[in-house]
C-alpha positions as CSV (number, residue, x, y, z in Angstrom):
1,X,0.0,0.0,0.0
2,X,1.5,3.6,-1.2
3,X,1.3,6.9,1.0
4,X,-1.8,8.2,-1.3
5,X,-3.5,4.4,-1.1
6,X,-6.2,4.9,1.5
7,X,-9.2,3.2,0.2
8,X,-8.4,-0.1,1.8
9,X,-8.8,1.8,5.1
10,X,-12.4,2.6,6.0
11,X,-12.6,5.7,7.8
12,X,-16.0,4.9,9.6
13,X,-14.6,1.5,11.1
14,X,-11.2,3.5,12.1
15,X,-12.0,7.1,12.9
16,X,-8.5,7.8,14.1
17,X,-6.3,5.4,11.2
18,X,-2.8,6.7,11.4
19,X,-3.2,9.5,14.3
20,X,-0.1,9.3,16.4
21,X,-1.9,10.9,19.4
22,X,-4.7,8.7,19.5
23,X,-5.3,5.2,20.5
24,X,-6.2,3.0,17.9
25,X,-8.2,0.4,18.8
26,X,-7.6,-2.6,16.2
27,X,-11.5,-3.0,14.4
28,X,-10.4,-6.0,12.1
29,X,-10.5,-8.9,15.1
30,X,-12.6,-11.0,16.5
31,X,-13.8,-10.9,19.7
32,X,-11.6,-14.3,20.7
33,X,-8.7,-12.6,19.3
34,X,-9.0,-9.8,21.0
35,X,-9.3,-11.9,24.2
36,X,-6.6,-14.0,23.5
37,X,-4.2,-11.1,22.8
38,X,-5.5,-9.6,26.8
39,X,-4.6,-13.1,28.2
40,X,-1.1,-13.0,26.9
41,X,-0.3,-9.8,27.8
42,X,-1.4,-11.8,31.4
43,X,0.8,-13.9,31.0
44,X,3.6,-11.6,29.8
45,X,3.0,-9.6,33.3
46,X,3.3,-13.1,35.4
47,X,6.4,-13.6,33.9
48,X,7.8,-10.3,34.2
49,X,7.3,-10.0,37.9
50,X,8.8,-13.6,38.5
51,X,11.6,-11.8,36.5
52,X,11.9,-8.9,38.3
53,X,11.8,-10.6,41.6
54,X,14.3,-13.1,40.7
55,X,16.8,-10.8,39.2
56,X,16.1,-7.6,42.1
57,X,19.1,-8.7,44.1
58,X,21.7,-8.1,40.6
59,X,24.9,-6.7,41.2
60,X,27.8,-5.5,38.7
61,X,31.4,-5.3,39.5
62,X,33.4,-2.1,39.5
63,X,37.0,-2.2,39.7
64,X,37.2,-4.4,42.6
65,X,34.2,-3.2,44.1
66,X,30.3,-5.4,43.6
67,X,27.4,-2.6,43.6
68,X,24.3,-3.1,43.6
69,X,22.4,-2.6,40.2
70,X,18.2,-3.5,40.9
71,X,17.9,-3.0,36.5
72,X,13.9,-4.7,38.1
73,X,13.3,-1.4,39.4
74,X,13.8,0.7,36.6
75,X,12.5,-1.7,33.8
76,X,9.2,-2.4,35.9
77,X,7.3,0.7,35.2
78,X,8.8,0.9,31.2
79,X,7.1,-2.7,30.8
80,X,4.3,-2.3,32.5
81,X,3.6,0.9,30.6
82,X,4.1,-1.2,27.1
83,X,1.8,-3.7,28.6
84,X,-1.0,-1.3,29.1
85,X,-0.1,-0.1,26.2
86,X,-0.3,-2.6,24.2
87,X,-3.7,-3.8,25.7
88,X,-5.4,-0.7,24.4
89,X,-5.2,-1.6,21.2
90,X,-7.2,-4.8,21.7
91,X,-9.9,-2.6,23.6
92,X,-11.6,0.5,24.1
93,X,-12.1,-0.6,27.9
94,X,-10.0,0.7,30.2
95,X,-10.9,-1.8,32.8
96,X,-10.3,-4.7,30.3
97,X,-6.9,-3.0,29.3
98,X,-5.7,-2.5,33.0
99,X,-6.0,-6.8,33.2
100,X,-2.2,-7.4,32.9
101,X,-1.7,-4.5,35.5
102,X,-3.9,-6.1,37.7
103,X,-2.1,-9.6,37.2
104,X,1.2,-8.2,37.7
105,X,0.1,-6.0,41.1
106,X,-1.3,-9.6,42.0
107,X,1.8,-11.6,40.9
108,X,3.2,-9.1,43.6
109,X,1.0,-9.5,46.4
110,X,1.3,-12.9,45.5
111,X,4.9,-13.1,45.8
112,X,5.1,-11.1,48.9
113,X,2.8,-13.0,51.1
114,X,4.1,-16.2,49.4
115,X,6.3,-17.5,53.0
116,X,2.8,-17.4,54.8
117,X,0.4,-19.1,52.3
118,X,-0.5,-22.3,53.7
119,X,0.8,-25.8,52.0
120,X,2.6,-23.4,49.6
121,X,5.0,-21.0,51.7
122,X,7.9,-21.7,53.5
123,X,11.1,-19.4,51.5
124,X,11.2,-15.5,51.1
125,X,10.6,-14.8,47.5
126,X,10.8,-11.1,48.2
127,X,13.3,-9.7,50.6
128,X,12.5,-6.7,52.5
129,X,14.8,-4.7,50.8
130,X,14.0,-1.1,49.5
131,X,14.3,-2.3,46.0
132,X,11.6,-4.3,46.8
133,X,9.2,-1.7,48.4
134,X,10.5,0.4,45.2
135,X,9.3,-2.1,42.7
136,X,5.7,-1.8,43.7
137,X,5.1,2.0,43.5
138,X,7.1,2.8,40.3
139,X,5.8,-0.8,38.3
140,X,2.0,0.3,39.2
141,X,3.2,3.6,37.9
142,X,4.1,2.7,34.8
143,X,0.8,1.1,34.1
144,X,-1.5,3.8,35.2
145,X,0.8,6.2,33.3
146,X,-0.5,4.5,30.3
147,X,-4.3,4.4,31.4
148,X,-4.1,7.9,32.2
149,X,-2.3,9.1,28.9
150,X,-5.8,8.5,26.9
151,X,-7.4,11.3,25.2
């Protein structure tokens, strides 16, 4: 399709087509594909918390010197933000689009409380560290960030 090509596009089934400012909900789906693109954005956000967690305690060398480097912290609210992102394009729905939000803030909760679940718990997944208390703020962030960037 050329620049000056546009009548494979139907302006009344994409009001916005190629506005940079807008969200642009895809229109050419079905409804299961729009489903199945929310449930693996889900899944994307389980993974990157068990990610974040597992990787939260990373530390680079300097000279001689080992310094703590939490990358977690700082990529959390950037991935979260794509996530959300990404889920408005499968949905006008805000509430359906925050889903892998939701899963990750649970993935968290999940995580933290994990030593005290019954028949499950036992080991510290997350360490009471400040990385850790900085993870939750700034990755919820990033999300929201995303939600509240709509027009």
């Amino acid at each position: 399709m050329t620049s000056d090509d546009t009548s494979t596009v139907d302006p009344g089934a994409e009001p916005h087509w190629g506005d940079p400012e807008r969200p642009q909900v895809r229109r050419d789906t079905t409804r299961a594909e729009r489903v199945a693109g929310i449930v693996w954005l889900c899944v994307g956000a389980l993974v990157a918390i068990l990610l974040s967690v597992l990787y939260l305690g990373s530390r680079i060398t300097v000279g001689d010197v080992s310094v703590p480097f939490p990358w977690p912290v700082l990529a959390a609210p950037w991935f979260n933000y794509v996530l959300v992102k990404t889920a408005l394009l499968w949905t006008d729905d805000r509430r359906v689009a925050a889903a892998p939000l939701w899963v990750w803030l649970a993935g968290y909760a999940l995580l933290l409380f994990w030593p005290v679940l019954p028949g499950l718990g036992g080991d510290t997944v997350l360490a009471g560290t400040v990385w850790a208390l900085l993870l939750l703020p700034l990755g919820a962030a990033g999300g929201g960030w995303a939600l509240l960037r709509l027009k």
